[in-house]
PASEBA-1860 file (N, C-alpha, C; in nm, 3 decimals):
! residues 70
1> XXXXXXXX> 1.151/-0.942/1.361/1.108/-0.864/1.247/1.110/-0.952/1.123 ~ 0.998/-0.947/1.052/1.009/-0.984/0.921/1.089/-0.960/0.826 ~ 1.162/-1.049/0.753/1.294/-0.946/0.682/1.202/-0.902/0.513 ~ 1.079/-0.938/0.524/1.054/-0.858/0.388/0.956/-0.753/0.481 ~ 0.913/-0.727/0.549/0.840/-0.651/0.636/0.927/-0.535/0.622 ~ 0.880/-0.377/0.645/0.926/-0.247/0.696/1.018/-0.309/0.822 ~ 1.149/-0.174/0.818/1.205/-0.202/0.925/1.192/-0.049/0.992 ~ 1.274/-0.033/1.066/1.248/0.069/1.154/1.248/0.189/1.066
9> XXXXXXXX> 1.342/0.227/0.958/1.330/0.305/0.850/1.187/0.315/0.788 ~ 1.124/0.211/0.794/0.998/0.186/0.695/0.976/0.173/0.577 ~ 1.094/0.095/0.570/1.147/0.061/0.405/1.133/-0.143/0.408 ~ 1.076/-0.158/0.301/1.073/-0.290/0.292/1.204/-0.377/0.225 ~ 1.245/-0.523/0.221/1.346/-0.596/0.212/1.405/-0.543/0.010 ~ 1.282/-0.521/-0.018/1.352/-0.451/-0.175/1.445/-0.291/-0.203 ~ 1.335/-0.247/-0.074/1.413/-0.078/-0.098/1.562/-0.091/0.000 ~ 1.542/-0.179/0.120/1.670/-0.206/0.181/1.797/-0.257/0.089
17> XXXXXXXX> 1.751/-0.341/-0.009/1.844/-0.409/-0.053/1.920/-0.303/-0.216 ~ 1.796/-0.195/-0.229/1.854/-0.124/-0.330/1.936/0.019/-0.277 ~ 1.891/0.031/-0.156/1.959/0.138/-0.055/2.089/0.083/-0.015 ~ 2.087/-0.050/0.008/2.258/-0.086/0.027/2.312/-0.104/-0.088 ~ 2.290/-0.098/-0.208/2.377/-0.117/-0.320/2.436/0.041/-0.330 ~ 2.336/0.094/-0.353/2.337/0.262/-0.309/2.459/0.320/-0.262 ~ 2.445/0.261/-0.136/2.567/0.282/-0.053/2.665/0.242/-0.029 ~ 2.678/0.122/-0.149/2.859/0.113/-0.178/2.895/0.181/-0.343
25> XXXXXXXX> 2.776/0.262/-0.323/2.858/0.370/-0.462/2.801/0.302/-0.621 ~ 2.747/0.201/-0.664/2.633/0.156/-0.723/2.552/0.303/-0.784 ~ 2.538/0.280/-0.940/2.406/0.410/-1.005/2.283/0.328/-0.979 ~ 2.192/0.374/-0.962/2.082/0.340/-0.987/2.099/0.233/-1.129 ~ 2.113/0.255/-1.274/2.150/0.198/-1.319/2.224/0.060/-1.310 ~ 2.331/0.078/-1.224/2.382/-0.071/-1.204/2.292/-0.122/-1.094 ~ 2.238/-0.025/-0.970/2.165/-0.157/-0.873/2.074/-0.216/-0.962 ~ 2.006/-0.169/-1.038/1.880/-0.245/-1.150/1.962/-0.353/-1.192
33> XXXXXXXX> 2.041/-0.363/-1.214/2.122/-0.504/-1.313/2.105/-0.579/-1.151 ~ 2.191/-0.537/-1.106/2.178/-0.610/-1.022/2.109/-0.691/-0.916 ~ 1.978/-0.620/-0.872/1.869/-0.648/-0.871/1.774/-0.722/-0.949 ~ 1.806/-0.719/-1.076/1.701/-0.790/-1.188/1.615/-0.709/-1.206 ~ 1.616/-0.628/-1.191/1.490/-0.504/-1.193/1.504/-0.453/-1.337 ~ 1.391/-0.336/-1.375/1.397/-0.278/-1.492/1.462/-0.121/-1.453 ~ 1.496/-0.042/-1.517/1.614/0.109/-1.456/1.491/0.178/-1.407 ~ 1.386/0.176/-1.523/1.274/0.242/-1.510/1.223/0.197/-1.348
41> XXXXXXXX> 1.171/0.105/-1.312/1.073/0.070/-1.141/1.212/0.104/-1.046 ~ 1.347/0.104/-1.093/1.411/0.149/-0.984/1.442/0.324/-0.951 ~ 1.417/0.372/-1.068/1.407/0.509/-1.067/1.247/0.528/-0.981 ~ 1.171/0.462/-1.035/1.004/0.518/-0.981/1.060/0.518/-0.798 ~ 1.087/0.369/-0.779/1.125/0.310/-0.628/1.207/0.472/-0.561 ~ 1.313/0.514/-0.672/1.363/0.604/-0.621/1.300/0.767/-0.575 ~ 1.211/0.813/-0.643/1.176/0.912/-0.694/1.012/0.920/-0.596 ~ 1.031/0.766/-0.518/0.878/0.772/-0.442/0.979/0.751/-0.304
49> XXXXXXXX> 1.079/0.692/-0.282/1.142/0.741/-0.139/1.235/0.876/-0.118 ~ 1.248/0.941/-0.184/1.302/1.090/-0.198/1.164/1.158/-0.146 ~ 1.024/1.101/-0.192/0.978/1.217/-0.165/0.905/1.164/-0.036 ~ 0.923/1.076/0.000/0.855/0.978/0.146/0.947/1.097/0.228 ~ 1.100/1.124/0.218/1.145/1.085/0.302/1.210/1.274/0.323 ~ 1.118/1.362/0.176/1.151/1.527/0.138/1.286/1.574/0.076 ~ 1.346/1.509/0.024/1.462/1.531/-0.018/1.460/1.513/-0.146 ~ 1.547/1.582/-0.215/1.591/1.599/-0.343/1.666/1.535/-0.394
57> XXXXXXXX> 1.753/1.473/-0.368/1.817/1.399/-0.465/1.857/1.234/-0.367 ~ 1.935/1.131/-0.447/1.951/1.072/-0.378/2.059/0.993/-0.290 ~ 2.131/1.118/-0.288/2.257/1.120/-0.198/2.209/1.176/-0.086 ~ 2.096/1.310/-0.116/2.004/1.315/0.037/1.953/1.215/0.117 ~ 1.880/1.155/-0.001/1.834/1.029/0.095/1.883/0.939/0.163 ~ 1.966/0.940/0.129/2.101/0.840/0.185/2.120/0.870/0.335 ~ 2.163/1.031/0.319/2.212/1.082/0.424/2.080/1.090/0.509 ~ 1.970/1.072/0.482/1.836/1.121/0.549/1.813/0.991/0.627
65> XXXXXX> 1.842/0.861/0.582/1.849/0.725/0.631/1.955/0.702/0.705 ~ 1.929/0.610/0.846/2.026/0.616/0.969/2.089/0.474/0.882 ~ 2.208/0.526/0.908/2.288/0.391/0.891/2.288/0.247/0.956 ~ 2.265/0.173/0.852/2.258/-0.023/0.909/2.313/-0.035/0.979 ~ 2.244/-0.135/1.043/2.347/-0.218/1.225/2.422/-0.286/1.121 ~ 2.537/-0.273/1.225/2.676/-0.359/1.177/2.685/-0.478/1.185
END
């Protein structure tokens, strides 16, 4: 697999990498710093896989996404 390619989720190496910040408890706000991103394209990023994926917020989504191989 390509690591900037979709993975089985169908999320590419940017939304993976803002979904694991995510999930060590990270705001949206801080993954953007951290990322280098602007708050604004990580909210859009957010607000377009909530609705990829029908969920409302994004602790749903979280839970809506199978957890990373270990």
């Amino acid at each position: 697999m390509d690591d900037a390619g979709p993975d089985r989720t169908g999320l590419d190496a940017r939304d993976r990498r803002l979904v694991a910040l995510l999930r060590t408890g990270c705001s949206a706000t801080e993954a953007a710093r951290r990322l280098g991103e602007d708050t604004a394209q990580v909210a859009a990023r957010l607000v377009a896989l909530r609705t990829r994926y029908g969920v409302g917020s994004t602790r749903a989504l979280l839970a809506a996404l199978p957890a990373p191989p270990d």
